[in-house]
Structures are given as C-alpha cells and as structure tokens.
C-alpha positions as a Markdown table, in Angstrom:
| # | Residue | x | y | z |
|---|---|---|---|---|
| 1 | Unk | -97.0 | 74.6 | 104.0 |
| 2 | Unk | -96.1 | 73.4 | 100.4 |
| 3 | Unk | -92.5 | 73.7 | 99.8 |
| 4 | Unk | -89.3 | 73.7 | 102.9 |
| 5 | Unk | -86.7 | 75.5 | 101.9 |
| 6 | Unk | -82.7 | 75.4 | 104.2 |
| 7 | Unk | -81.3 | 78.6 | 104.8 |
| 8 | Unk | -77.9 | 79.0 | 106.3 |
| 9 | Unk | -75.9 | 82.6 | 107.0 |
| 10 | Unk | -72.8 | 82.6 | 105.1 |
| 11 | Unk | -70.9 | 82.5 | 108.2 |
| 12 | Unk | -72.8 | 79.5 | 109.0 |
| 13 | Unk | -73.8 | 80.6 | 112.4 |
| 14 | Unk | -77.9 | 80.1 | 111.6 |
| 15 | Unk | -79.6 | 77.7 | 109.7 |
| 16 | Unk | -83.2 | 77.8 | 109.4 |
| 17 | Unk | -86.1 | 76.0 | 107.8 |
| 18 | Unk | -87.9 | 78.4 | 105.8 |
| 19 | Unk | -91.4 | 77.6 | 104.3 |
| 20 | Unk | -92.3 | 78.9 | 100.5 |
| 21 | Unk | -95.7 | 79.4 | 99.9 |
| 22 | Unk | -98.1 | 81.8 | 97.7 |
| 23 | Unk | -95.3 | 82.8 | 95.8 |
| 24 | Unk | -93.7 | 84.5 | 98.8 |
| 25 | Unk | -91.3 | 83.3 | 101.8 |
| 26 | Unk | -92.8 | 82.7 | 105.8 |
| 27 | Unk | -90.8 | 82.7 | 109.1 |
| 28 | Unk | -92.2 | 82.6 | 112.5 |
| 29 | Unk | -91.4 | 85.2 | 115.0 |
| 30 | Unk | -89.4 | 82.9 | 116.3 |
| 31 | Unk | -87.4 | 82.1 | 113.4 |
| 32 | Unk | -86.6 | 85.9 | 113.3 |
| 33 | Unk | -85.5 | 86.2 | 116.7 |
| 34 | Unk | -82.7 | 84.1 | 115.6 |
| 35 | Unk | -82.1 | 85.3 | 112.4 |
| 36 | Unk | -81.7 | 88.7 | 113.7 |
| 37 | Unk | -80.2 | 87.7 | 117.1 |
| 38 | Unk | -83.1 | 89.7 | 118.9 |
| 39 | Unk | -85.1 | 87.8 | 121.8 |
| 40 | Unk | -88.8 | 87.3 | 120.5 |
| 41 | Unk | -90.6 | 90.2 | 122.5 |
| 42 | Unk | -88.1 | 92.8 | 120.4 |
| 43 | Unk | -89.8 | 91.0 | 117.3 |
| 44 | Unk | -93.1 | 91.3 | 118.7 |
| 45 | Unk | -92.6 | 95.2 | 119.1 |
| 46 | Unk | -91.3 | 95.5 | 116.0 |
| 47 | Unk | -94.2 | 94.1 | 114.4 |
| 48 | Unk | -96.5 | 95.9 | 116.5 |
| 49 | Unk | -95.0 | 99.0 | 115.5 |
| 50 | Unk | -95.0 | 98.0 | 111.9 |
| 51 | Unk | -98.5 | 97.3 | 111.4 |
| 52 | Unk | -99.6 | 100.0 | 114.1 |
| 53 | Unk | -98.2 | 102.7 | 111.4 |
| 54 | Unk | -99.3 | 100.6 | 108.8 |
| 55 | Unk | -96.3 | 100.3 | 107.1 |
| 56 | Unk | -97.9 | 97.2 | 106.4 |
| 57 | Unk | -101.0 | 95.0 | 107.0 |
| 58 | Unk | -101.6 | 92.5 | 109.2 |
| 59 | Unk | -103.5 | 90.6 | 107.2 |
| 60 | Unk | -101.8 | 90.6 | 104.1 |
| 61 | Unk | -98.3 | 89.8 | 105.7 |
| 62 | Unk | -99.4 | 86.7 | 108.1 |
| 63 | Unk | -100.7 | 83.1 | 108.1 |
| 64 | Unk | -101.5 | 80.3 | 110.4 |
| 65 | Unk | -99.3 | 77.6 | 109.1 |
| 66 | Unk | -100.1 | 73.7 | 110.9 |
| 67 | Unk | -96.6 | 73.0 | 112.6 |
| 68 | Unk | -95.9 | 69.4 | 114.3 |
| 69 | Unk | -93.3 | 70.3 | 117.2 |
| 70 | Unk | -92.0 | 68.3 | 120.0 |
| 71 | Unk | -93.0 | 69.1 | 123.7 |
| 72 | Unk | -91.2 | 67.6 | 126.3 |
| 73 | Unk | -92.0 | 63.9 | 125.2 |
| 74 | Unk | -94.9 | 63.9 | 123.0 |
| 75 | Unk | -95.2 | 65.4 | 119.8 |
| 76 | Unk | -98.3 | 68.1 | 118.8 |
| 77 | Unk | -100.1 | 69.8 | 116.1 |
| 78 | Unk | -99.8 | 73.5 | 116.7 |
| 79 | Unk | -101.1 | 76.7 | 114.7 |
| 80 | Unk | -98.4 | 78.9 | 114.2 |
| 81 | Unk | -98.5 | 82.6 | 113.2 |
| 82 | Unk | -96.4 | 83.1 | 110.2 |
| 83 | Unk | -94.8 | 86.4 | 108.5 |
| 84 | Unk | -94.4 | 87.1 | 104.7 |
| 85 | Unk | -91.3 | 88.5 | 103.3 |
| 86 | Unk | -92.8 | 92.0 | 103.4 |
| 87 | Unk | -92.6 | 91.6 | 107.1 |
| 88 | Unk | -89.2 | 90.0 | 107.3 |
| 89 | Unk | -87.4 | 93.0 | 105.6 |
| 90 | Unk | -89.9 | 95.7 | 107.4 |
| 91 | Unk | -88.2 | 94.0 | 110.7 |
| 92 | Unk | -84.6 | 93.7 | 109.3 |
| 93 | Unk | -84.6 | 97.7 | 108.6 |
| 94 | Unk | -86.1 | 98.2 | 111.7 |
| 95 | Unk | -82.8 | 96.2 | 113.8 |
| 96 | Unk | -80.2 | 97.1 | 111.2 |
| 97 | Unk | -79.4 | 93.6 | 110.7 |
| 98 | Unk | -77.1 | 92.9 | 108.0 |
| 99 | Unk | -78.2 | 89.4 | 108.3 |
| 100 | Unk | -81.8 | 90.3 | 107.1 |
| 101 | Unk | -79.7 | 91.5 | 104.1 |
| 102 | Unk | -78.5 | 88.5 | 103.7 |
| 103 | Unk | -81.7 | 86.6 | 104.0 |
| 104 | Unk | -83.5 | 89.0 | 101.7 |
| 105 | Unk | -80.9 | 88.4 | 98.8 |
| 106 | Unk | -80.9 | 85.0 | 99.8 |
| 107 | Unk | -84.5 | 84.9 | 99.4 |
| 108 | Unk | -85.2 | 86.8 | 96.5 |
| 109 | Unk | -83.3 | 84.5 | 94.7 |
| 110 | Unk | -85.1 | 81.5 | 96.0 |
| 111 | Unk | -88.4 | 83.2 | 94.7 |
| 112 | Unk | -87.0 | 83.7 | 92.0 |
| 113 | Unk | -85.9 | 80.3 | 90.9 |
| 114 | Unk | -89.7 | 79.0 | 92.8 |
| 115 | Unk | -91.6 | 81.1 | 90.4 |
| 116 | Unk | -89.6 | 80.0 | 87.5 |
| 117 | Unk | -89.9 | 76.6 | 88.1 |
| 118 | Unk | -94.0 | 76.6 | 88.5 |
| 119 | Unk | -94.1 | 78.6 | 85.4 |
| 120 | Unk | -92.3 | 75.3 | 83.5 |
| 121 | Unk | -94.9 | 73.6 | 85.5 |
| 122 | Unk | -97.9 | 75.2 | 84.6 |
| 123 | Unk | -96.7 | 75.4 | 81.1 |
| 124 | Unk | -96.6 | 72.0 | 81.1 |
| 125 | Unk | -100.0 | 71.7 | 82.5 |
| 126 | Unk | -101.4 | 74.0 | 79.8 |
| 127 | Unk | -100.2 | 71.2 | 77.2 |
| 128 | Unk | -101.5 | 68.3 | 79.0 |
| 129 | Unk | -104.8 | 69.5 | 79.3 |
| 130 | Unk | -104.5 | 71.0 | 75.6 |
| 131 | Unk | -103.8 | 67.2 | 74.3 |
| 132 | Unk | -106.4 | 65.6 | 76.8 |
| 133 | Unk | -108.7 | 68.1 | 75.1 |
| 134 | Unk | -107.5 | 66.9 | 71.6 |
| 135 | Unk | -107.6 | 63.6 | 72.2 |
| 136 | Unk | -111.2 | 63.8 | 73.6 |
| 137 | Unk | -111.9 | 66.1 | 70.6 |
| 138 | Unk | -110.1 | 63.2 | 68.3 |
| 139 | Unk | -113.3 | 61.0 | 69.6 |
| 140 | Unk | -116.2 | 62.7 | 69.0 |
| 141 | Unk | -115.7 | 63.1 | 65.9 |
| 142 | Unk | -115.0 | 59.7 | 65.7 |
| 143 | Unk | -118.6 | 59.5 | 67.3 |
| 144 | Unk | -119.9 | 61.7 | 64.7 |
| 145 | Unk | -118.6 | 59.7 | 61.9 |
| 146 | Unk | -119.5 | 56.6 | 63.2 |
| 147 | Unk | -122.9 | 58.4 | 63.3 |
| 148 | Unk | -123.4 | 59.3 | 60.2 |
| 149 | Unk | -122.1 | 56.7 | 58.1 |
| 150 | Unk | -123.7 | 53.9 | 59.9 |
| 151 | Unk | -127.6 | 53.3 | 60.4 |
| 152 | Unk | -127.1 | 52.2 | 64.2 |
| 153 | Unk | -129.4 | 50.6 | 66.3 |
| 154 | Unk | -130.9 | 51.8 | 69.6 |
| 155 | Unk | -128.4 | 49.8 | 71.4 |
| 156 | Unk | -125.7 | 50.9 | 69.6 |
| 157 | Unk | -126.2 | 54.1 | 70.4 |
| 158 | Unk | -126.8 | 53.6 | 73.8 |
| 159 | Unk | -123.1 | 52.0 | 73.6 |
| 160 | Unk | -121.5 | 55.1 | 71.9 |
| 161 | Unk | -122.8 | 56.9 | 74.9 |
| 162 | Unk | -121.5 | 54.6 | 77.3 |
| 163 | Unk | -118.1 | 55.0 | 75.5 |
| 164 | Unk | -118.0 | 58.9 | 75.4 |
| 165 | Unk | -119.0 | 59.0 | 79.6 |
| 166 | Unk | -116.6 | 56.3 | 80.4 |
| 167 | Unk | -113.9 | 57.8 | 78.4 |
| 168 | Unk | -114.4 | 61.6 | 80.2 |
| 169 | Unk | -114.8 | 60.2 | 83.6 |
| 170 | Unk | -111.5 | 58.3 | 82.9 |
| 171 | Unk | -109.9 | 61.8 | 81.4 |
| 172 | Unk | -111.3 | 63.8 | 84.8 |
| 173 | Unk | -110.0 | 60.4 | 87.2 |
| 174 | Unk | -106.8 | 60.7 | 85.7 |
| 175 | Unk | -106.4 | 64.5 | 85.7 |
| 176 | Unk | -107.2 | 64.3 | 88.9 |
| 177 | Unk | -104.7 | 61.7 | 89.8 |
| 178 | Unk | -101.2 | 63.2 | 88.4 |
| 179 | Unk | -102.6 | 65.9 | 86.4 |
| 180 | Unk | -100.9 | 64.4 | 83.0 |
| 181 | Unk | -102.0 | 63.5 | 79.7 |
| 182 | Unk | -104.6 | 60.9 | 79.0 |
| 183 | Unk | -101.7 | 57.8 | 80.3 |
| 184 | Unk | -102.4 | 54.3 | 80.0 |
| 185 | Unk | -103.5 | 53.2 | 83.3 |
| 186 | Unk | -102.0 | 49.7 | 83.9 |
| 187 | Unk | -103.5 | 47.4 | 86.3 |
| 188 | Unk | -101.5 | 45.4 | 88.8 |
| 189 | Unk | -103.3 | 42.0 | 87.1 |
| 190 | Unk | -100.5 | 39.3 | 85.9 |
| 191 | Unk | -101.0 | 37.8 | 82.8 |
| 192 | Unk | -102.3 | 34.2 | 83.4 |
| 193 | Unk | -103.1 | 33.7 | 79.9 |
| 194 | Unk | -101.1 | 33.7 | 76.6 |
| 195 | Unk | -103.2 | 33.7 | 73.5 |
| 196 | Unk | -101.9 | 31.5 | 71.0 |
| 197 | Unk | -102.8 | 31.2 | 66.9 |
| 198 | Unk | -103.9 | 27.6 | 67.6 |
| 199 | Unk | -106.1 | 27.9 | 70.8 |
| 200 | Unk | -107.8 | 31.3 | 69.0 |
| 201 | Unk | -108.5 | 29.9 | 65.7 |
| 202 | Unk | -110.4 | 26.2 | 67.3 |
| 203 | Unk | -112.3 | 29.1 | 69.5 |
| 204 | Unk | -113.5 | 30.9 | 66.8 |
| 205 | Unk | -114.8 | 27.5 | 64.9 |
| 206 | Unk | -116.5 | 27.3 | 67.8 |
| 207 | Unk | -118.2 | 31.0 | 67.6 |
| 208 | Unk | -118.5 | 29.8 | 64.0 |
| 209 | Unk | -121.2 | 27.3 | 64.8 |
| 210 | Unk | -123.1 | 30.3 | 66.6 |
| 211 | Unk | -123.7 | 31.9 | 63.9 |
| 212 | Unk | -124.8 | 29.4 | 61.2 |
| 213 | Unk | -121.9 | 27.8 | 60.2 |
| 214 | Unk | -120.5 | 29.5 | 57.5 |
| 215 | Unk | -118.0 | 28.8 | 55.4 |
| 216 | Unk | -117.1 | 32.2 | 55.0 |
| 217 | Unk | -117.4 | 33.5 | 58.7 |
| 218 | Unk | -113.7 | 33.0 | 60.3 |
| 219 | Unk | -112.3 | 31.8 | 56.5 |
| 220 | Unk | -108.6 | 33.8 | 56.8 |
| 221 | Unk | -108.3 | 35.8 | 53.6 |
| 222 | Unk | -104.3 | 35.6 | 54.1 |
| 223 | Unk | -101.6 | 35.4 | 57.0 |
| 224 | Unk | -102.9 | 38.7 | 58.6 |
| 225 | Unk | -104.3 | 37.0 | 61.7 |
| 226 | Unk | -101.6 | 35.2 | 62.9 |
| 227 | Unk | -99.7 | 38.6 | 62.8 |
| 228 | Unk | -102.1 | 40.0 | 64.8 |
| 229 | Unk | -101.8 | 37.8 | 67.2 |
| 230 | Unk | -98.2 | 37.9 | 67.3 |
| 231 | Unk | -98.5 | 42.3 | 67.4 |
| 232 | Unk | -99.5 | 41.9 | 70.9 |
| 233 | Unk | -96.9 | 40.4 | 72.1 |
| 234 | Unk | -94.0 | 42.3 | 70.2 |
| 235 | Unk | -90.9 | 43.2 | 72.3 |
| 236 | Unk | -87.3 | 45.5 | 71.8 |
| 237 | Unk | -84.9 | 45.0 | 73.4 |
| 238 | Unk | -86.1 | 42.5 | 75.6 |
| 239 | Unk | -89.0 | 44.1 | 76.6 |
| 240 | Unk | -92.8 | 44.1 | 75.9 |
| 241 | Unk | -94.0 | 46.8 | 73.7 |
| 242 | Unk | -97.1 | 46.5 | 75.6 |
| 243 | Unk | -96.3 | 45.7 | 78.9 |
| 244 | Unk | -99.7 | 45.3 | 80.8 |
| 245 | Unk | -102.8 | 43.1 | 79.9 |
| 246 | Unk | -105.0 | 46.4 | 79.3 |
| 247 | Unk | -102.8 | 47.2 | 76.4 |
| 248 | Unk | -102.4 | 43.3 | 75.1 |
| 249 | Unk | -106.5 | 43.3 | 75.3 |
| 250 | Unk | -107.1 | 47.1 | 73.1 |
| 251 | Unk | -103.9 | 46.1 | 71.0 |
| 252 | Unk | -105.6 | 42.8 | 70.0 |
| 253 | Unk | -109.3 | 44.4 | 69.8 |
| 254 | Unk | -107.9 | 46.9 | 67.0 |
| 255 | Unk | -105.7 | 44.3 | 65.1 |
| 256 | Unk | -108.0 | 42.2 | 64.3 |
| 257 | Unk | -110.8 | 44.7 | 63.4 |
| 258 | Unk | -108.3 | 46.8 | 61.1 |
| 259 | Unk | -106.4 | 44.1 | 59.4 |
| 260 | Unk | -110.0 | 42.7 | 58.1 |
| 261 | Unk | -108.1 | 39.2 | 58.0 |
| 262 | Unk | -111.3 | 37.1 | 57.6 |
| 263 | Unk | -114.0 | 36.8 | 54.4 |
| 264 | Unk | -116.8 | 37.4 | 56.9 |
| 265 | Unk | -117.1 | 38.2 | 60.7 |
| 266 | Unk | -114.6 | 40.3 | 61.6 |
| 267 | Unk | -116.0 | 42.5 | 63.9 |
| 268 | Unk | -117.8 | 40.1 | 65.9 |
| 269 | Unk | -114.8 | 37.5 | 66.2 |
| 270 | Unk | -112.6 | 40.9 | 67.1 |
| 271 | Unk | -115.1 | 41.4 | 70.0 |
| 272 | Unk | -115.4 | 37.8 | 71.2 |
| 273 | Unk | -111.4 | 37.3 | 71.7 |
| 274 | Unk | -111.2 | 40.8 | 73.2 |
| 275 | Unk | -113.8 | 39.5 | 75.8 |
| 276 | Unk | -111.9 | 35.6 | 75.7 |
| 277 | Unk | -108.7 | 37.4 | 76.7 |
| 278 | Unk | -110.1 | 39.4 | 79.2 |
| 279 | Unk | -112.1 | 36.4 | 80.8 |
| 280 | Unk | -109.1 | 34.1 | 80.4 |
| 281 | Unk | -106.9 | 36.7 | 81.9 |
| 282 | Unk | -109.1 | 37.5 | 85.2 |
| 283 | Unk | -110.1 | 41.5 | 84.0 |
| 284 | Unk | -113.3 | 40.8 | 82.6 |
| 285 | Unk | -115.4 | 41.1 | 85.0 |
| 286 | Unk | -115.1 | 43.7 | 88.5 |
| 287 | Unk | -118.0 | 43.2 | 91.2 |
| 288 | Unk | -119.8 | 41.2 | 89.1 |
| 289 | Unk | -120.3 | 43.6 | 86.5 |
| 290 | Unk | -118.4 | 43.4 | 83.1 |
| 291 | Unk | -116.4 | 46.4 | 82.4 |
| 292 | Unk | -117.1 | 46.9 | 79.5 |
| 293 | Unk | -121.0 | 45.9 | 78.7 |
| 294 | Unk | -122.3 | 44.6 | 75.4 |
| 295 | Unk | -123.4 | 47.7 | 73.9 |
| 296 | Unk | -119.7 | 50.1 | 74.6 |
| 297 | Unk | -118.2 | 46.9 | 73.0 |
| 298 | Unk | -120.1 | 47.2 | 69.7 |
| 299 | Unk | -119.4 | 50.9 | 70.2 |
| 300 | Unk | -115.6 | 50.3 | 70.2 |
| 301 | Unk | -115.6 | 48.1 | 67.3 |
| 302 | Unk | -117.5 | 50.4 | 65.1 |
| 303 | Unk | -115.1 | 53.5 | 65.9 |
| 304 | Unk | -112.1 | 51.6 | 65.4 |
| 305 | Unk | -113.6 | 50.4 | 62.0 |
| 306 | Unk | -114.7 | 53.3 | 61.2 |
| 307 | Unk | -111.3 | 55.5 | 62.8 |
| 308 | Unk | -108.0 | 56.4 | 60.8 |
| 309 | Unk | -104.8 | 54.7 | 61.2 |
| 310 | Unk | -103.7 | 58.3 | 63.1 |
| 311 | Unk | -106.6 | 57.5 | 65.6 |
| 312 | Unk | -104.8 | 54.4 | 66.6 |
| 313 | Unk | -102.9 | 55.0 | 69.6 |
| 314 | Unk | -105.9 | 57.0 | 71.1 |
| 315 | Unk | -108.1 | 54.1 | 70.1 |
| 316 | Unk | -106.1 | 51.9 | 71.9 |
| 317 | Unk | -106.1 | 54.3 | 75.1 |
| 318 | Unk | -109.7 | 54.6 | 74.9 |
| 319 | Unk | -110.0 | 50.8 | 75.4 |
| 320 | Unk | -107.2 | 50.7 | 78.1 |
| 321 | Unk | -109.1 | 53.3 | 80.3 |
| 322 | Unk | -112.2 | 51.8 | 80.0 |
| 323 | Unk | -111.0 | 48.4 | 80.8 |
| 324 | Unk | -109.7 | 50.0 | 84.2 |
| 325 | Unk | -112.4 | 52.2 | 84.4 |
| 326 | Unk | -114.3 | 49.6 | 87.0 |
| 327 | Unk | -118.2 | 50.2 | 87.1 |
C-alpha cells in the first residue's frame, strides 16, 4: 500500500488507518465493521448483496493488500482483501450510517488534496525529464560540433562515444535513483590532496620534458593559471562552492582548458592534472580500471574547447557523472 492515511470520527469515538492507493481510498471489512458499528458478517452480506445485484463489481472495487499483523506473539505477513471507496459508500447507504457520511466527506477531501498533490508531482517530473532531455540534447550537439570542426582520429572518436554512453547510462542511473534532474553525484571520498600553484607548475615541467622540451609548452601567457587553480577552491560564506572532489576534478579540467593560460599545451597539461588530482586524491582508478579511459578524456577536452561558456555547468556535470560513473 503506498500512502496511510488517520481517520478519526468527529466525535472521536473511531480512528482508523486508512490506505490511499490508485487514486481511490481502501478499508478492510474489518475496518468497516467498526466504522459502521456492524459486526463483520453484516458487512459480508452487505457486500454480497452489493455485488450479487451488481451494483458494483467485484473486481473493480477490491484488492489484496500485504498486511503485517500481530498474532498472539509473533508477527505475520497476511493478504488482506481490501474495498475501494465505491464499496465503502455502497455499504454506508445500505446501514444508514451517518458515519459513512462522515467518512465519505472525510474522504473525498483526502482524494482530493492526494490527487492534487501528485499532479505538482508529476508536473514536476515532466520538467525534470524535459531538462535531462535538454541537457543531453545540449551534448550532442556539442558532439556534432566537435565533429565537424575537428579532423579526429579513430581513437578519438571512439572516446566521443564512450562519453555519449557513459553520460546516458549516468542520466537513466540517476533517473532511476530519485527521478530528478541530471544532479551532481558526490562521492563519499575525502579530499586527501590539495592542489597547490607551486606543486602543479614543477609537475608540469616535469610533463614538459615528455614532450620535447619546449620552451613554449607550459610557458604561462599571464596570471590565468594560478586563478584557475584557486577557482576550485572558491568558497561564500564559509563554504565550498564545490563541495566534493568530483566537482574540484571537472571544475579544474575546464579552467584550465578555457582560460588557454599557456603559449602551447593546454589541452594535454588540462588532461594530465585532471588525472594528477584524481590519482592524488584516491578516485582515479575503481577495480582496477580508470574511470575515465584515455580516449573519453581526449573526448572531454575537445568538447569543452570546443563548447560555449553556456555549456559550462553541463560540461562540468558531464565530467562529475562520469567520474562516478565506476566501469
């Protein structure tokens, strides 16, 4: 039974625990007995009679609710025969009980206020799976345009892929969890590692050697970086802007590949301290398995170069999911 609803007589005599389900009310026959003061078999004959003349069906007017009762010492799993409101009133007219008066105002009313309330509910539904849509819509196009405005590799493509079914498996996990709007889905993982401008900067000398030595791979243009850096770990009013390590991890993935703060490699020294943070803070890695693989990694860095500053915040949820989204 989904919802229990308390009904009391207004001269407080019976109170009764009255089940709300299928957009109707249920009793049991013995839950009638006492709200009509009739012993059960008058009930029973009542009913009887009722369907018997076919005042009313059987089938559409019962159900066989679960019910956990007590007997004697131990407690059991019974299947109850329950009666819609239909029934109810059919009975109350049938004993001339102004107390089935009383329950039926009582309980239209009830409905009333139920069916109101799952209609704000399901209205809200409608618009969370309306911006889930959106958002999802918001990154194939992103796919598209990453697409055509980029000759992409084999692997790359196969990384765009990986991005686009990780992404909707995390949009049907997650609709499926609390039926809301693609959330940010926060780990319970402490943050074990702060990522300073001075630890980041002698890592990606180090990167710098991997890749010929340059002097123009990991040269900072201006300050940029170093605000990057500091973006992730913003607060107001005492309080982290982004709260869990997902966030910290996409947050610092699209600053560094937006603000562009570096003459050459900024893309691949945006992907290497996404992966150093995650490593250094425990999330890289689930089973054995990296969560997110090589290729969705040059995926992600390509969209959010290629994305709008409007695509920002479902960038970054993209890149949260994922994260979470274990393999």
């Amino acid at each position: 039974m989904n919802e229990i609803e308390i009904y009391k007589s207004p001269d407080n005599k019976i109170e009764l625990q009255v089940s709300l389900e299928n957009e109707t009310v249920w009793l049991s026959q013995k839950q009638m007995s006492e709200l009509f003061d009739k012993d059960t078999d008058t009930i029973g004959l009542h009913l009887k009679n009722i369907y018997a003349e076919q005042e009313l069906t059987e089938k559409s007017t019962t159900e066989f609710f679960s019910v956990v009762q007590t007997e004697g010492k131990r407690k059991v799993t019974r299947s109850i025969k329950y009666f819609n409101l239909d029934a109810i009133i059919s009975v109350g007219y049938r004993v001339n009980s102004k107390r089935g008066t009383q329950f039926r105002q009582w309980a239209t009313q009830r409905l009333k206020d139920y069916l109101v309330k799952g209609y704000a509910i399901n209205e809200k539904r409608l618009a969370e799976a309306e911006n889930r849509f959106n958002e999802l819509k918001q990154a194939l196009q992103l796919f598209d345009k990453v697409v055509k405005t980029k000759a992409i590799s084999g692997s790359e493509a196969q990384g765009l892929l990986k991005v686009l079914n990780d992404f909707t498996a995390a949009l049907d996990i997650l609709d499926k969890y609390d039926h809301q709007t693609l959330k940010i889905k926060r780990s319970k993982s402490k943050e074990v590692f702060r990522i300073s401008y001075k630890e980041a900067v002698k890592a990606i000398e180090g990167l710098k050697n991997k890749f010929g030595g340059s002097a123009l791979f990991g040269n900072e243009k201006d300050r940029s970086f170093k605000g990057s850096l500091n973006g992730i770990y913003q607060t107001f009013d005492g309080k982290d802007l982004y709260p869990s390590v997902e966030e910290k991890a996409a947050h610092l993935l699209y600053f560094v590949v937006k603000n562009h703060s570096f003459t050459d490699g900024n893309k691949r020294i945006a992907a290497f301290l996404f992966v150093w943070f995650l490593e250094r803070n425990n999330l890289l890695y689930h089973q054995g398995k990296k969560v997110i693989d090589d290729n969705a990694l040059v995926a992600l860095t390509l969209m959010i170069a290629e994305s709008n500053p409007d695509d920002m915040n479902m960038m970054i949820k993209v890149i949260a999911n994922l994260i979470n989204n274990k393999p």
